[in-house]
C-alpha positions as CSV (number, residue, x, y, z in Angstrom):
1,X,0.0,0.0,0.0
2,X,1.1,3.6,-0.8
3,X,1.1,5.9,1.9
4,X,1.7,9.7,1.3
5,X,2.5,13.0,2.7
6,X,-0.5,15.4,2.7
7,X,-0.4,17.3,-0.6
8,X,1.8,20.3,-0.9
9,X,3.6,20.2,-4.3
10,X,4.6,23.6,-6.0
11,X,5.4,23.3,-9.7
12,X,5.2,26.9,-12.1
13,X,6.3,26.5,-15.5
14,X,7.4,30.2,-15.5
15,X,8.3,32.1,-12.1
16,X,11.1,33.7,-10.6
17,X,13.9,32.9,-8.3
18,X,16.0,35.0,-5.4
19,X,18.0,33.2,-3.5
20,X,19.9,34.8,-0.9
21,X,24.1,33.2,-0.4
22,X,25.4,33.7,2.4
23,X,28.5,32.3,4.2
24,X,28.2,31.0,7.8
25,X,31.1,33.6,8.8
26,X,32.4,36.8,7.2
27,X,34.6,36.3,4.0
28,X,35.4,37.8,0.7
29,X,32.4,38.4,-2.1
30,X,33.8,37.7,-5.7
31,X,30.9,38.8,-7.5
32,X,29.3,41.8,-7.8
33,X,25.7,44.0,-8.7
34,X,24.5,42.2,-12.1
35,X,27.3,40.1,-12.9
36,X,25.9,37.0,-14.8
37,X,26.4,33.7,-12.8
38,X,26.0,30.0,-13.4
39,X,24.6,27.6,-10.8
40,X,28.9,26.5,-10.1
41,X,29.9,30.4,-10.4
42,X,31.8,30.9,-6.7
43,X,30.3,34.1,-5.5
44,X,32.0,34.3,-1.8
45,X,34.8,32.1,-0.1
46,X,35.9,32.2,3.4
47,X,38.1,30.0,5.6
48,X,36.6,27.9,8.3
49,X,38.2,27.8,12.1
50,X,39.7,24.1,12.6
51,X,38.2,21.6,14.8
52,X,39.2,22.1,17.8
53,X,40.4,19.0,19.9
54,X,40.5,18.2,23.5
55,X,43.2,16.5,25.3
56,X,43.1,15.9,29.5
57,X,46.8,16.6,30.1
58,X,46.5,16.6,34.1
59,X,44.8,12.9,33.8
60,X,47.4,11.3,31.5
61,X,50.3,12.9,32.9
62,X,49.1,12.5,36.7
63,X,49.6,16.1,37.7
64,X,47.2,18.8,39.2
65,X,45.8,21.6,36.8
66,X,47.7,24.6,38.3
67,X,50.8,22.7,37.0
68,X,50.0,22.5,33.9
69,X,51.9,25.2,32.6
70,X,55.3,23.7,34.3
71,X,54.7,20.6,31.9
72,X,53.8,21.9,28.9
73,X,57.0,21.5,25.8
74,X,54.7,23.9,23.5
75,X,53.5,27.3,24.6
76,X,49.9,28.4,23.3
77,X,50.2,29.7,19.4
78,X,53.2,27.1,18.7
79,X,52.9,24.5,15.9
80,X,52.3,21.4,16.1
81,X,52.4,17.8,13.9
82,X,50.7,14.9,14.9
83,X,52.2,12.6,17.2
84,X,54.8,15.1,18.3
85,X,55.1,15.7,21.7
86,X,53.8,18.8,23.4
87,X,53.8,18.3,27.1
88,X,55.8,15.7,29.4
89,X,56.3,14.8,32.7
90,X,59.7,15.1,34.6
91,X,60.6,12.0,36.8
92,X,63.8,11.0,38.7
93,X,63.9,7.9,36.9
94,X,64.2,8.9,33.1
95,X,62.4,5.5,31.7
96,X,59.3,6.6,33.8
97,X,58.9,9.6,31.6
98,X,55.3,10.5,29.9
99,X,55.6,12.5,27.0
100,X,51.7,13.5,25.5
101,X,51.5,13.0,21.4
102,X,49.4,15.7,19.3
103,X,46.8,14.1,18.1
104,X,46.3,16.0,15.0
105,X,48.0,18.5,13.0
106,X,47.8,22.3,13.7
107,X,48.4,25.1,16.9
108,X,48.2,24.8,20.1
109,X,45.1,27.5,20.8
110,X,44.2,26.8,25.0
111,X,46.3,25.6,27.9
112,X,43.5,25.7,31.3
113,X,44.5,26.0,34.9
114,X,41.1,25.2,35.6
115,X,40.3,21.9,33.2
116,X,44.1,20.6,32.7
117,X,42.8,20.4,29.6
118,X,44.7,21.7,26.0
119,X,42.7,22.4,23.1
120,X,44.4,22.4,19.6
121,X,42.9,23.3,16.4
122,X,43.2,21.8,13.4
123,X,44.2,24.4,10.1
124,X,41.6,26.8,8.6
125,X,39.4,25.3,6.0
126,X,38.8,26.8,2.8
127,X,35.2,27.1,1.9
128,X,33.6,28.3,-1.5
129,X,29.9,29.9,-1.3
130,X,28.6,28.7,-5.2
131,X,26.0,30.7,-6.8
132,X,23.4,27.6,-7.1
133,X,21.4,28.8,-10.0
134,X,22.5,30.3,-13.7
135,X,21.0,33.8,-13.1
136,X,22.3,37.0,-12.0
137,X,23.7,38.6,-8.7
138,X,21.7,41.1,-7.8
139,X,22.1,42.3,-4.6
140,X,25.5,42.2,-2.7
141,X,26.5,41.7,1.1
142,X,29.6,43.0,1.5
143,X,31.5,40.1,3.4
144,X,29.0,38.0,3.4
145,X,27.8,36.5,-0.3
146,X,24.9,37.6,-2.8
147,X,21.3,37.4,-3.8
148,X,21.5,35.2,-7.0
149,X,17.7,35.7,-9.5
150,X,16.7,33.7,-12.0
151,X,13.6,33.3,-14.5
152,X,12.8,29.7,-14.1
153,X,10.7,26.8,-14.4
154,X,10.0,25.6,-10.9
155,X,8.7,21.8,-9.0
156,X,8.9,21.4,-5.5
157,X,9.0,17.9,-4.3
158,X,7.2,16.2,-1.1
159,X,10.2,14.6,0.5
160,X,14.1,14.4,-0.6
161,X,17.9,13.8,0.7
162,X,21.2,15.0,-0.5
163,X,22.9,18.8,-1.0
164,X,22.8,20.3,-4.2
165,X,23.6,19.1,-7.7
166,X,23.8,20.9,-10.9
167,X,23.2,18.6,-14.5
168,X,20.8,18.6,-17.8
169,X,17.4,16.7,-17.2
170,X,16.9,13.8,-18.5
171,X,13.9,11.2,-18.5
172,X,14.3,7.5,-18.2
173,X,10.8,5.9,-18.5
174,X,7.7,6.3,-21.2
175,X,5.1,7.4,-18.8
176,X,4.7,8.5,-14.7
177,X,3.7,5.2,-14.2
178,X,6.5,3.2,-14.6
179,X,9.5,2.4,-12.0
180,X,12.8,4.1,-12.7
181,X,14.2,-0.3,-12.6
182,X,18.1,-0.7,-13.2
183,X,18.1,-1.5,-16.7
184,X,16.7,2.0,-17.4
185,X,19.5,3.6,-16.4
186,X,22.4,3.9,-18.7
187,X,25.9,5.7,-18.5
188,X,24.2,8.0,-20.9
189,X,22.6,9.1,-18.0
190,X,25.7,10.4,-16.5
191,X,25.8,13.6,-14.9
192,X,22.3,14.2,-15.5
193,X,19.0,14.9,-13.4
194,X,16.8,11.6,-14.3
195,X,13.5,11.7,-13.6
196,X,11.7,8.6,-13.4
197,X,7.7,7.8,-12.4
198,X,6.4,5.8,-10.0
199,X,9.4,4.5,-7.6
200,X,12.4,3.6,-7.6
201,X,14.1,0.7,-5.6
202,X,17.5,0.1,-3.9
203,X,18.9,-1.5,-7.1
204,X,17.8,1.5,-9.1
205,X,19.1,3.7,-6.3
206,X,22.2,1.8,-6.6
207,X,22.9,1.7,-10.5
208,X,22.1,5.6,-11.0
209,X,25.0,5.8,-8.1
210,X,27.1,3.5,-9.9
211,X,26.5,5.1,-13.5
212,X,27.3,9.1,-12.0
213,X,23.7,10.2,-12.1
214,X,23.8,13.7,-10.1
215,X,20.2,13.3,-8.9
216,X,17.0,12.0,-9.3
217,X,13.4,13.0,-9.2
218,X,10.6,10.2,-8.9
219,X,7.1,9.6,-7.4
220,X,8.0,7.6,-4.4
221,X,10.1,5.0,-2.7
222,X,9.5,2.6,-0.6
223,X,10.3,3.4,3.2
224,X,12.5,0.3,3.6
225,X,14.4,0.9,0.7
226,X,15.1,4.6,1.7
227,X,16.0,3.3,5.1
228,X,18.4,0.5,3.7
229,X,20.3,3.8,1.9
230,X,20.4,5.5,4.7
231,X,21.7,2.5,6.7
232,X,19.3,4.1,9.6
233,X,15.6,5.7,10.3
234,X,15.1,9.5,9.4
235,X,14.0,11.3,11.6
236,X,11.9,14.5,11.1
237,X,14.9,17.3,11.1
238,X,16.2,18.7,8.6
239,X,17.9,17.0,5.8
240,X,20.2,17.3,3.0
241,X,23.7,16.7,4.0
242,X,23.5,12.7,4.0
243,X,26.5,11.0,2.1
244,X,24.7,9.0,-0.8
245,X,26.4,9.5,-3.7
246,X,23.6,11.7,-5.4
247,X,20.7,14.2,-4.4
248,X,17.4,12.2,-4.4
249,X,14.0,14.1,-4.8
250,X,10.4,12.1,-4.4
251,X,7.3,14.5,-5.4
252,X,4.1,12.2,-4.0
253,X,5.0,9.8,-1.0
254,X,6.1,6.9,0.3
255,X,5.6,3.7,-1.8
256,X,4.3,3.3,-5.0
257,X,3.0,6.6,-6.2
258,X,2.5,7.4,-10.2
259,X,4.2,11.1,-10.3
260,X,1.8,13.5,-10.9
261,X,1.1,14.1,-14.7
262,X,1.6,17.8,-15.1
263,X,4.8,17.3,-13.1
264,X,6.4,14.7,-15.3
265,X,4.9,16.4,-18.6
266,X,7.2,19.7,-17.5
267,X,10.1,18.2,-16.4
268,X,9.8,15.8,-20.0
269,X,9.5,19.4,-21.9
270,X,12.8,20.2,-20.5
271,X,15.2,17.8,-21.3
272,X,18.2,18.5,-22.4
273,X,17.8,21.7,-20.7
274,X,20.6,22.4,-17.5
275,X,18.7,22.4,-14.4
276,X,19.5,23.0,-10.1
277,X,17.9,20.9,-7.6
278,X,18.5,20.1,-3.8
279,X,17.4,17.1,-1.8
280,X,16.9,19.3,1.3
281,X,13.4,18.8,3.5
282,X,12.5,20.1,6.6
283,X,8.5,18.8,7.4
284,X,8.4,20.7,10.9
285,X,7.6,24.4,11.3
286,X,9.3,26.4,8.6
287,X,8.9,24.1,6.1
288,X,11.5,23.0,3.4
289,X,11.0,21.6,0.3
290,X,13.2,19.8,-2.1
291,X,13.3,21.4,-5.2
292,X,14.2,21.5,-9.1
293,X,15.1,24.4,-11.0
294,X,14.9,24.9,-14.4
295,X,16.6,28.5,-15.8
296,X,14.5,29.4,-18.6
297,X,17.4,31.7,-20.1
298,X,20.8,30.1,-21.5
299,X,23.2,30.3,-18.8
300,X,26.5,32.7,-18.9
301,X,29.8,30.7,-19.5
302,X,31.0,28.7,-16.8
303,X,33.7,30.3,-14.6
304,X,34.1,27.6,-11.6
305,X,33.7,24.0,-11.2
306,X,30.7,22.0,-8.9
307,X,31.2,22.1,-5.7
308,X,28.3,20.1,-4.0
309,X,26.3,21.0,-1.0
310,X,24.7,24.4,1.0
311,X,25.9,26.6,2.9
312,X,24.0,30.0,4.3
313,X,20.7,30.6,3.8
314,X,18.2,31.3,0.9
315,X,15.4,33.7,0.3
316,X,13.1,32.2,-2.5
317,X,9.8,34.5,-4.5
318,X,7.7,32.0,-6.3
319,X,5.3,33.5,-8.7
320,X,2.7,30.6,-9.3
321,X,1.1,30.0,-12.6
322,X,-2.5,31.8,-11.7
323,X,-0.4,34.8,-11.5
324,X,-0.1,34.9,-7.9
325,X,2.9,35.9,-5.9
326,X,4.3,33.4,-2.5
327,X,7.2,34.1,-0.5
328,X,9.0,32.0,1.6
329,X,12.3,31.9,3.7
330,X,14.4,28.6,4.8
331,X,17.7,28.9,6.2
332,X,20.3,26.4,5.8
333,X,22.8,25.9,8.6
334,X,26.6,25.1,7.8
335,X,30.2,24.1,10.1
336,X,28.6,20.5,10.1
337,X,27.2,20.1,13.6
338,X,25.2,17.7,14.6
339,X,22.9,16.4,17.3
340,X,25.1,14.6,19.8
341,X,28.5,16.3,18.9
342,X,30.3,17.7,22.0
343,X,30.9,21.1,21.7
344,X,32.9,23.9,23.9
345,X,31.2,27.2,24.7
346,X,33.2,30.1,23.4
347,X,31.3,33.2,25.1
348,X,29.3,33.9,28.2
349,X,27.4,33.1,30.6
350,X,28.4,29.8,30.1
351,X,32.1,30.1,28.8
352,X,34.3,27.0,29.4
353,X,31.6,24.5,29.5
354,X,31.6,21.7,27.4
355,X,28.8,19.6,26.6
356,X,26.6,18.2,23.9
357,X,23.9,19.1,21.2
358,X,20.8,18.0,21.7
359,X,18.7,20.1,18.8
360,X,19.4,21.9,16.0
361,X,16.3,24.3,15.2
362,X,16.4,25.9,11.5
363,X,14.3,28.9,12.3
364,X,16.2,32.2,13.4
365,X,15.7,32.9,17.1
366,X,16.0,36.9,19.0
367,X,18.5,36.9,21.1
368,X,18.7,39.1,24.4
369,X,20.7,41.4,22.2
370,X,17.6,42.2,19.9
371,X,19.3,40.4,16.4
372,X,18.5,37.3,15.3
373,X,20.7,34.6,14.7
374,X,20.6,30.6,14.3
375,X,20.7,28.3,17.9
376,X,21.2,25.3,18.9
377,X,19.9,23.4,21.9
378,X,22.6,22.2,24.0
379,X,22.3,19.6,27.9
380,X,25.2,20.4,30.5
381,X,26.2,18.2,32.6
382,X,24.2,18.7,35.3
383,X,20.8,18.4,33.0
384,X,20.1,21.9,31.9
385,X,19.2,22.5,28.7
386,X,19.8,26.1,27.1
387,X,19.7,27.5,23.6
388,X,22.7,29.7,22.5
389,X,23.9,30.9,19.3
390,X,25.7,28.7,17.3
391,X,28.9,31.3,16.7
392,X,29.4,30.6,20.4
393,X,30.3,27.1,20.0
394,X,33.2,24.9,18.8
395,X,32.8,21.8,17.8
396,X,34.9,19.3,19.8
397,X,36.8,16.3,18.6
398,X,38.4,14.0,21.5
């Protein structure tokens, strides 16, 4: 038996497009006011902070934290390379010496009295902000990324996983009927957005992965299938960052669902044609919808290569096909945090504490300060939960 979302597809087969680019933390804009874009255009770049990583000096080297300092062989700022030595113990008897290893490669940032812990960080990671659609920039935020429009053709899915992909559409069955089955899938199909009908399986899944397809759009798929893919259950957050190989986008449901005919008849008129799409769903409050985008003018020459996934957050107009305007904001969170990571506060009240997500909302929240800013729910150790901003946290690798 089929079993569906309730019904909430938007499809326009002429509408317009703003999406707002933004980079997690202030870096460098390389576009600027009506520059032409493609969807792989790099429009900002920035450098990430390293992961920071914990190690308990005082516990493996016996001593008490006020000490720490006397034992340490790197001061805070120095270098280091993994496995090197930066702090050591000083016995009588030289073979009961205990020298503490880096564990990764990078700087020494913390040494704390009060912990006997030392954090090190790992080097800054470079990070490219890509325009997502062929369009133009048209409004820039200095430091910050870009407001990237496009006239397009547009259809919203019910239900997806997987970042972003870029290809040309392509259709692999006759009718929105049919399954999108292995033997359908050819290395034709490479690089392409395939849109099949009714379902697709974990062989199907597994062929389009093998052949390079960058995503596919189809009716529905059964739940154990999605959950063998996954290799767990989903859960009801957001989605979009899973590891599968390709961006997968389902329009109607769960099971076998024939796609919707006015959905495959547009997506059909546009092969060939290069397209956007994300996998990215949120089904709580703020809702998110997967998404494919079809730029209805040819796109400028390309000036970067793909780079998959989202990062910042997007301001979308949709101008239906009755002539009707809609407007919607989702944000999209980047620094790849998690529910269950262990983090370090970086800022007050709680400065110092360590301890571990426990939500990630996608909404913006006020602060005390009157701004708004993405949070994450965090539990200290003694049970508390609070909600701070997620520029005051670190994430922490042991």
């Amino acid at each position: 038996m089929a079993h569906s979302y309730t019904p909430g597809l938007r499809m326009a087969s002429q509408t317009v497009v703003r999406k707002r680019r933004i980079l997690p933390i202030p870096g460098r804009v390389l576009v600027h006011e009506g520059q032409a874009v493609t969807a792989t255009t790099v429009i900002a770049q920035t450098e990430l902070p390293g992961k920071v990583h914990a190690v308990n000096v005082v516990n493996l080297l016996g001593i008490v934290p006020q000490e720490i300092r006397h034992y340490m062989l790197k001061r805070e700022g120095d270098a280091v390379q993994a496995g090197e030595p930066f702090a050591e113990n000083r016995p009588f008897i030289k073979w009961l010496k205990v020298q503490v290893p880096a564990p990764i490669t990078g700087t020494i940032e913390t040494v704390s009295e009060v912990t006997g812990q030392v954090f090190l960080r790992e080097p800054p990671r470079p990070l490219a902000l890509t325009a997502y659609l062929d369009g133009h920039a048209t409004e820039i935020f200095p430091g910050q990324g870009a407001t990237v429009e496009t006239t397009c053709s547009l259809v919203q899915g019910i239900f997806g996983i997987g970042g972003e992909a870029v290809g040309t559409i392509a259709v692999a069955v006759g009718s929105p009927e049919d399954e999108l089955t292995p033997e359908r899938i050819t290395d034709a199909h490479r690089g392409t957005i395939l849109v099949g009908g009714s379902l697709i399986g974990r062989d199907g899944f597994a062929r389009a992965k093998q052949v390079g397809v960058a995503a596919i759009v189809v009716g529905g798929i059964h739940d154990l299938d999605l959950k063998a893919l996954l290799g767990r259950d989903l859960g009801v957050a957001i989605t979009g960052t899973e590891q599968v190989g390709l961006t997968l986008i389902i329009t109607e449901g769960f099971g076998r669902i024939t796609m919707a005919r006015r959905t495959f008849d547009l997506l059909g008129s546009k092969v060939g044609r290069r397209a956007s799409c994300s996998g990215e769903t949120q089904i709580r409050a703020g809702v998110i919808r997967p998404e494919v985008i079809v730029p209805l003018t040819p796109p400028p020459p390309p000036s970067s290569p793909l780079v998959r996934g989202r990062v910042g957050e997007e301001v979308q107009k949709k101008e239906g096909e009755g002539g009707g305007t809609e407007e919607g904001v989702s944000v999209v969170v980047g620094g790849g945090l998690k529910v269950g990571d262990q983090i370090r506060i970086i800022r007050e009240p709680y400065f110092g504490q360590i301890c571990r997500v426990s939500a990630l909302p996608a909404d913006l929240r006020l602060l005390p300060t009157g701004s708004k800013a993405r949070v994450l729910e965090a539990e200290l150790d003694d049970g508390q939960q609070i909600i701070i901003p997620r520029t005051n946290v670190e994430l922490l690798e042991a």
